[in-house]
C-alpha positions in Angstrom: -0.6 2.4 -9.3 -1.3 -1.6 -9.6 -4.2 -0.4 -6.6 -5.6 2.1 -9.1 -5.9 -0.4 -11.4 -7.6 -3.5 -9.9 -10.0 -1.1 -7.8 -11.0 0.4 -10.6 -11.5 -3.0 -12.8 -13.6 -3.7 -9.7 -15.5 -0.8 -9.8 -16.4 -0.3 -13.5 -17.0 -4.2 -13.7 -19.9 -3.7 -11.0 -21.3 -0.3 -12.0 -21.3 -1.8 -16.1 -23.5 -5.0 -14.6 -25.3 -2.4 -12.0 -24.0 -4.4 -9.1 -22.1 -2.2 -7.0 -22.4 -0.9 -3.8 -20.2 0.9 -1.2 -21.0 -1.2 1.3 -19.8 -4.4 -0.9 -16.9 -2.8 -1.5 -16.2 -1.3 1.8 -16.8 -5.2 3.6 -14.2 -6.3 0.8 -11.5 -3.9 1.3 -12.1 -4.6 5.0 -12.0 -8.5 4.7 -8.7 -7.6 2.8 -6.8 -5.5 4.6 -7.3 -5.5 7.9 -7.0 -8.9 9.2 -3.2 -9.2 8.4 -2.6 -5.2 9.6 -4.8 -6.1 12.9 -2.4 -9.5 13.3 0.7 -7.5 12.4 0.0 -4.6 15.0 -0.7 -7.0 17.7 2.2 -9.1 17.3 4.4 -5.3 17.2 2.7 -4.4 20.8 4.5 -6.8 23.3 8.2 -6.2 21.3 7.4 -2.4 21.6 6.6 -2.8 25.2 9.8 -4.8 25.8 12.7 -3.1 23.2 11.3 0.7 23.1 12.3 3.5 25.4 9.6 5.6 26.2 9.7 8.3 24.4 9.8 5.8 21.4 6.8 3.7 23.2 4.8 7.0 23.1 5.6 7.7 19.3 4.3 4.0 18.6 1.0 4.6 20.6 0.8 7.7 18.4 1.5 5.8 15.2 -1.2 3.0 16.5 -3.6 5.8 16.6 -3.0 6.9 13.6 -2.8 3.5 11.8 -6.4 2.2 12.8 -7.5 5.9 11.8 -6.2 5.3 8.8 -4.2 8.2 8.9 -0.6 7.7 9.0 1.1 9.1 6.4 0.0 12.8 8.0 1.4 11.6 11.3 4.5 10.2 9.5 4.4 14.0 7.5 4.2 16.0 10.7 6.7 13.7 12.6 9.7 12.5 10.1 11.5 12.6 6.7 11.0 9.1 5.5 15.1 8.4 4.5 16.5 10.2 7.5 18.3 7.9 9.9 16.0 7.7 12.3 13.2 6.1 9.9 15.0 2.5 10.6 13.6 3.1 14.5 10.4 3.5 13.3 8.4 0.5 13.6 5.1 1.4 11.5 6.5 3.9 9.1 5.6 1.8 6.3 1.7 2.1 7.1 2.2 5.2 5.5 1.3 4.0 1.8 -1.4 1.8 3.2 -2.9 5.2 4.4 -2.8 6.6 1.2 -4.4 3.6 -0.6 -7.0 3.7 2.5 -7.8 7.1 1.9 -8.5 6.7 -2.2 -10.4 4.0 -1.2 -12.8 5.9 0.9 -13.2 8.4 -2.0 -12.7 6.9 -5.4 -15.7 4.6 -5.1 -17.6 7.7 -4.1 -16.3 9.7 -7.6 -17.0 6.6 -9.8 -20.5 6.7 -8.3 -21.8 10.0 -8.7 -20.2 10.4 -12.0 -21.2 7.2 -13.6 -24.1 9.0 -14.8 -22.1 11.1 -17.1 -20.8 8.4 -19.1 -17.5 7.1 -19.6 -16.0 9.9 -21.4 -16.7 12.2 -18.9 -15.2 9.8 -16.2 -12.1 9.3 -18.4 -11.9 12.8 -18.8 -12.2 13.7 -15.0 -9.4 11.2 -14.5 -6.8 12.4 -17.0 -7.7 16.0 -15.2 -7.1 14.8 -12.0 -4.2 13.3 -12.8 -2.6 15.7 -14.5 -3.4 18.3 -12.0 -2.1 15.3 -9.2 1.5 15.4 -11.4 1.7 19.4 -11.9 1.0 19.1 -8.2 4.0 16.8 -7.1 6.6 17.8 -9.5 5.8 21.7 -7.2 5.4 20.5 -4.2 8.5 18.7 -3.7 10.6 22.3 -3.8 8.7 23.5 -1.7 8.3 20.5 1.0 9.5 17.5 0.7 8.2 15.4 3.2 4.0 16.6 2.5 4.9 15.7 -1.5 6.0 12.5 -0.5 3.2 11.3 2.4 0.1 13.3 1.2 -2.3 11.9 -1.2 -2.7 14.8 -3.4 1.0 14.1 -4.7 0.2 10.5 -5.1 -3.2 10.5 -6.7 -1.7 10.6 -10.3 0.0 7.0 -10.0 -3.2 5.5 -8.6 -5.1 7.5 -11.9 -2.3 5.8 -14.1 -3.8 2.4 -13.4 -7.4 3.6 -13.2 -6.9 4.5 -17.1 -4.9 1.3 -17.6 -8.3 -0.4 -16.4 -10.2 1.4 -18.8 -8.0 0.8 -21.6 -8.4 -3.2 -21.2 -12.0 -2.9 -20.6 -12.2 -0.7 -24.2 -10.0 -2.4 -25.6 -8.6 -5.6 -27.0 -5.4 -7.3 -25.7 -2.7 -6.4 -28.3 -0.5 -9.6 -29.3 2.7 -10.3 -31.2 6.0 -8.2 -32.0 4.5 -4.7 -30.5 3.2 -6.4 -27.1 6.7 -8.2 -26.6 8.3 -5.1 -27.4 6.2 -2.9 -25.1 6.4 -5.3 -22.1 10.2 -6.2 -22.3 9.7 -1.9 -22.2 8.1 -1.9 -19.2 10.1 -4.5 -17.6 13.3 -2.4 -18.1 11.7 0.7 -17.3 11.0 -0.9 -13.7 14.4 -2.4 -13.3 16.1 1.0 -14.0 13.8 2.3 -11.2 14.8 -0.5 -8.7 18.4 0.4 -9.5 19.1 4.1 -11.2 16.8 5.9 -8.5 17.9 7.1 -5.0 17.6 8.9 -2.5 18.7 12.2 -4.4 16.1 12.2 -6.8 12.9 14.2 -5.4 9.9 11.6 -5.3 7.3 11.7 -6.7 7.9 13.8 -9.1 8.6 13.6 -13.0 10.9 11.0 -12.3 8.2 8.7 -10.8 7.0 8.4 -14.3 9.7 5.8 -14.9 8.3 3.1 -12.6 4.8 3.8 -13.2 4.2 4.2 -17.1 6.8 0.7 -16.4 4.0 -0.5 -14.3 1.4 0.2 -17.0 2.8 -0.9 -19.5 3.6 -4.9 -17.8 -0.3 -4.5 -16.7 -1.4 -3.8 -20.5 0.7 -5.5 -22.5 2.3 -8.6 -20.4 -0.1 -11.2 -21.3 0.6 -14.7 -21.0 1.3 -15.0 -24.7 4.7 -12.5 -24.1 7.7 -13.8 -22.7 7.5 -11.1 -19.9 4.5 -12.5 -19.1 5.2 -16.0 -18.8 8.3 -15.0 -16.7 5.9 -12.8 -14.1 3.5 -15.5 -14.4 6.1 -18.5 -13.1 4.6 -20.2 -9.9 7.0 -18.5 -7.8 6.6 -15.2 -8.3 2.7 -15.8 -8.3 2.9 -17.3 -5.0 5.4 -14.2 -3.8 2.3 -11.8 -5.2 -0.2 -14.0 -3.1 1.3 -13.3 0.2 2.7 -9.9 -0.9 0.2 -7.6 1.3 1.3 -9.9 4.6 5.2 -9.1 3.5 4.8 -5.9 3.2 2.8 -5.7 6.5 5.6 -7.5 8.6 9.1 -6.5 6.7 9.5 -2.9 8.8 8.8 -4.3 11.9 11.1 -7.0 12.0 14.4 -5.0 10.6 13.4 -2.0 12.7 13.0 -4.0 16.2 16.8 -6.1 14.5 18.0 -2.4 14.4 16.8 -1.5 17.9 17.8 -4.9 19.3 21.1 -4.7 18.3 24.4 -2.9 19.4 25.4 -2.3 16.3 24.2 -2.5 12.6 22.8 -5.9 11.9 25.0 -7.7 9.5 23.8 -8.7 6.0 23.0 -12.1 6.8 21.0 -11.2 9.7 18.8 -9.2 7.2 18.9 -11.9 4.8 17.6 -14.1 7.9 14.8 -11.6 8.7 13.6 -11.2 4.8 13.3 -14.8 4.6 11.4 -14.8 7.9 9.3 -12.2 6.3 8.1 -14.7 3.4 7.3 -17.5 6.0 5.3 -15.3 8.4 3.7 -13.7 5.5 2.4 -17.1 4.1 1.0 -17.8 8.0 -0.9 -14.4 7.6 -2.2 -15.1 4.4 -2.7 -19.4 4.8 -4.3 -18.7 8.5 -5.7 -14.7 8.5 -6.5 -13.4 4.9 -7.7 -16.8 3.7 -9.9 -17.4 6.1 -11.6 -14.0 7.0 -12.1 -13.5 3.2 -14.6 -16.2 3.3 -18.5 -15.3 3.4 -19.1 -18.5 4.1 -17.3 -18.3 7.1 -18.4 -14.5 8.3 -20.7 -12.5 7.4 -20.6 -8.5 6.1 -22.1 -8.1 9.8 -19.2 -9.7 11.6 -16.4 -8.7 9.3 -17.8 -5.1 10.0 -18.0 -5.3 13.7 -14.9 -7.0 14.1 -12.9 -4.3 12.0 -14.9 -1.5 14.3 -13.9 -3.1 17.3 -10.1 -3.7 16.1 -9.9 -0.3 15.4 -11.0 1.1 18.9 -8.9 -1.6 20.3 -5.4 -0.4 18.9 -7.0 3.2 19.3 -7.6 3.3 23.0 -3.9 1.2 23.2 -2.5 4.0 21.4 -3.6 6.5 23.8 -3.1 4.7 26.5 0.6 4.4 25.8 1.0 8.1 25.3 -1.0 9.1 28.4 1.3 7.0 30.3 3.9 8.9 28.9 5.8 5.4 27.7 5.5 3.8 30.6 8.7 4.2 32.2 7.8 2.1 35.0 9.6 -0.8 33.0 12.8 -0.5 33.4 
């Protein structure tokens, strides 16, 4: 959702100023993204090669495959349920929402662009349609498979429309103060907490109930302005610096608790995972201080290099991939 929404402040921000151009916004989202993810996978490679069985090497060089295709969440849908047990061997399962945001970013630029022309009422309306037919769409498709309702855009393109409207609400409209923006943050706050803590594993997802978190979502991105005490709390140097090196946290948190899992005779205790989430911050802020930082610097590369370095990054991990499940795991290790 929070993706929907600052790609599409992007978007209409350029298009409104006539500045925007795919391949602008394709050398961002590349500068982005794939630095950390290219780190992250490399770093996975030698600890797959020295903890995985074969069987499990030759799933991974599948799943590197699919990552630098940026297809893993069909992989992930043809191969798994995301909370079965075996999910916690699965080293890259988590690239499965990166997917999905990769995918919407290959075609919601394009939309934006050749329906600009219509005007914005037309481009709100298409949205609202598309997100409504996204939500129709998920709250059937879980009865009838859960795993494609969870992995496949289609079910997910509703929350990423959620904060593409929220992005054309603040664009249209002024920043609401006093008693009704406390009141609707505070709302949104508690609507995500509830999430965090009333949802589980039960509850199909997404589905109706996936309205909790997001509309929670959009209402913190609307109405939490620094002049609410929600948004002074979210805006508190610590949690700013936590959203800074978010991406990076995300990127390295599966690995490390799934190769702990695999590592490990038995379940790793609680303070082992404490010990890993707190080694997930610290090699999150190296990916973002030394890799993101960096690489998202034009004065340091240029669209030319960034581009040639993500095609060659992606063949890279590709043939890797393939080469892992041609050799069948290599069994040869042990």
């Amino acid at each position: 959702m929070i993706s929907g929404y600052l790609i599409t402040s992007i978007i209409v921000g350029e298009l409104e100023s006539g500045r925007f151009t795919l391949t602008g916004f394709y050398e961002r989202r590349a500068r982005r993204i794939l630095p950390a993810l290219f780190l992250v996978l490399l770093v996975c490679l030698p600890v797959a090669w020295w903890l995985l069985l074969p069987a499990e090497l030759v799933d991974f060089g599948k799943s590197l495959v699919a990552v630098a295709g940026f297809v893993s969440n069909i992989l992930f849908w043809l191969q798994t349920d995301y909370f079965a047990a075996t999910a916690e061997q699965i080293p890259l399962l988590h690239t499965w929402s990166l997917a999905v945001e990769e995918q919407y970013y290959l075609l919601f630029p394009l939309l934006l662009l050749l329906t600009w022309g219509l005007g914005k009422r037309w481009v709100l309306g298409l949205l609202i349609l598309i997100a409504l037919l996204s939500l129709v769409w998920a709250e059937w498709l879980w009865r009838q498979s859960v795993e494609a309702n969870f992995y496949l855009l289609p079910s997910r393109a509703w929350e990423l429309m959620l904060g593409a409207l929220a992005a054309f609400y603040l664009r249209q409209n002024r920043v609401e103060q006093g008693t009704f923006a406390q009141v609707a943050s505070l709302l949104g706050l508690c609507m995500l907490l509830l999430a965090i803590f009333g949802l589980h594993q039960g509850i199909a997802f997404p589905s109706l109930y996936a309205l909790l978190p997001t509309l929670g979502a959009v209402l913190l991105i609307v109405f939490a302005t620094p002049a609410t005490w929600v948004g002074q709390w979210l805006g508190n140097q610590v949690l700013v610096g936590i959203g800074l090196i978010s991406y990076s946290a995300y990127l390295w948190h599966q690995p490390l608790f799934v190769f702990a899992r695999i590592q490990a005779i038995d379940e790793p205790s609680a303070g082992l995972m404490a010990g890993l989430s707190v080694l997930t911050l610290l090699l999150a802020y190296v990916s973002w201080r030394w890799v993101e930082k960096p690489l998202r610097e034009r004065s340091r590369f240029s669209r030319q290099q960034i581009f040639v370095m993500a095609a060659l990054g992606s063949l890279l991990f590709v043939a890797i991939g393939v080469w892992l499940v041609v050799m069948d795991g290599l069994p040869g290790r042990f």
